[in-house]
C-alpha positions as CSV (number, residue, x, y, z in Angstrom):
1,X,2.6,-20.1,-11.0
2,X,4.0,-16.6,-11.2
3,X,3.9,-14.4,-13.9
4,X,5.6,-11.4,-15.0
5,X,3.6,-8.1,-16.1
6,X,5.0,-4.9,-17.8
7,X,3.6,-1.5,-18.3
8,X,3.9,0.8,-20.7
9,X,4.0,4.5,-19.0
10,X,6.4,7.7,-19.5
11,X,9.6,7.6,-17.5
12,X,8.7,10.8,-15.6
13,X,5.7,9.2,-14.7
14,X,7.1,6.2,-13.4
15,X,9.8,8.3,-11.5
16,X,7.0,10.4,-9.9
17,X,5.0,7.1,-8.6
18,X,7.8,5.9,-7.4
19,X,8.9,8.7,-5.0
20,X,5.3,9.0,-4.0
21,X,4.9,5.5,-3.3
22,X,8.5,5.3,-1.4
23,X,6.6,8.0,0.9
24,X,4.6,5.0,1.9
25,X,7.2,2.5,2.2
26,X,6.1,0.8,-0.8
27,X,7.4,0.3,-4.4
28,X,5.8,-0.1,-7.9
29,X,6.0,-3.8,-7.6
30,X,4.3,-3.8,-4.3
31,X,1.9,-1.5,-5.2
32,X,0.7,-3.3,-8.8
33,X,0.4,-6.6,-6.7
34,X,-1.8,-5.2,-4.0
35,X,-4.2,-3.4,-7.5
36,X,-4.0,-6.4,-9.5
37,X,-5.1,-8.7,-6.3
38,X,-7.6,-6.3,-5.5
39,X,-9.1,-6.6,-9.3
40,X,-9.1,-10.4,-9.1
41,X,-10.8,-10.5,-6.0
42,X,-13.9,-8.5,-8.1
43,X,-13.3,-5.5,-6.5
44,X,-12.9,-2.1,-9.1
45,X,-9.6,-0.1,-8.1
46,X,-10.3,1.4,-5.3
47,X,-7.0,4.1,-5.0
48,X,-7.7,5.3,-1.7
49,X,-7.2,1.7,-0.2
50,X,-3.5,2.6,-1.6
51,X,-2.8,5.7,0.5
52,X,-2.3,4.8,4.2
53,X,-2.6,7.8,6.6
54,X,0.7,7.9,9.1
55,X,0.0,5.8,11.7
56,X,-0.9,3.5,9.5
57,X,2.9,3.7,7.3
58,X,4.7,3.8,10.4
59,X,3.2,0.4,11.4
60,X,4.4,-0.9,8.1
61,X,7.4,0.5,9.0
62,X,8.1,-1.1,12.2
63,X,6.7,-4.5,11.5
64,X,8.9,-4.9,8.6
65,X,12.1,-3.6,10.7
66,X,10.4,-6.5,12.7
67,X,9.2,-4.9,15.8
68,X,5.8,-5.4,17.5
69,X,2.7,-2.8,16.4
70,X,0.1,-2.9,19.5
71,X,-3.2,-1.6,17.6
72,X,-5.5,-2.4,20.8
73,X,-8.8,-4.1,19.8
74,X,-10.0,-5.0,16.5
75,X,-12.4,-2.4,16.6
76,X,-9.9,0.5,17.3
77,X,-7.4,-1.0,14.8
78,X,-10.1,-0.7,12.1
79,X,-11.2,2.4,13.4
80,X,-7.3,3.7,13.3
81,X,-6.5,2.5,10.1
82,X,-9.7,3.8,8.5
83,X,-8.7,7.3,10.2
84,X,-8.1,10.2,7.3
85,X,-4.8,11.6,7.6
């Protein structure tokens, strides 16, 4: 069962996460899911996990425009994804 969760935070605040995020391809919504996942699984917040380098947002890109992403092996995917910007 799904539940809805609201947040208290400053509009300007909001409004700057959001553009951020947006540089990502992702919204709030999207983005509280993946944190509040991430918490149940045990894990602590780990904010880096939420800042893809390029390659990495232009895969999200394309594969929700629904086009193919070739990332080679599993090793050089992980090793591309885990890349720094």
């Amino acid at each position: 069962m799904k539940v809805t969760v609201h947040v208290d935070v400053e509009r300007d605040v909001r409004d700057e996460a959001a553009r951020q995020l947006a540089e990502q391809d992702l919204a709030i919504d999207e983005t509280m899911r993946i944190v509040l996942e991430h918490a149940a699984a045990g894990c602590g917040p780990d904010f880096g996990a939420l800042a893809p380098n390029a390659t990495t947002v232009e895969a999200i890109k394309a594969a929700r425009r629904g086009e193919d992403v070739e990332l080679g092996t599993p090793a050089e995917a992980l090793a591309e994804l885990n890349r720094d910007n």
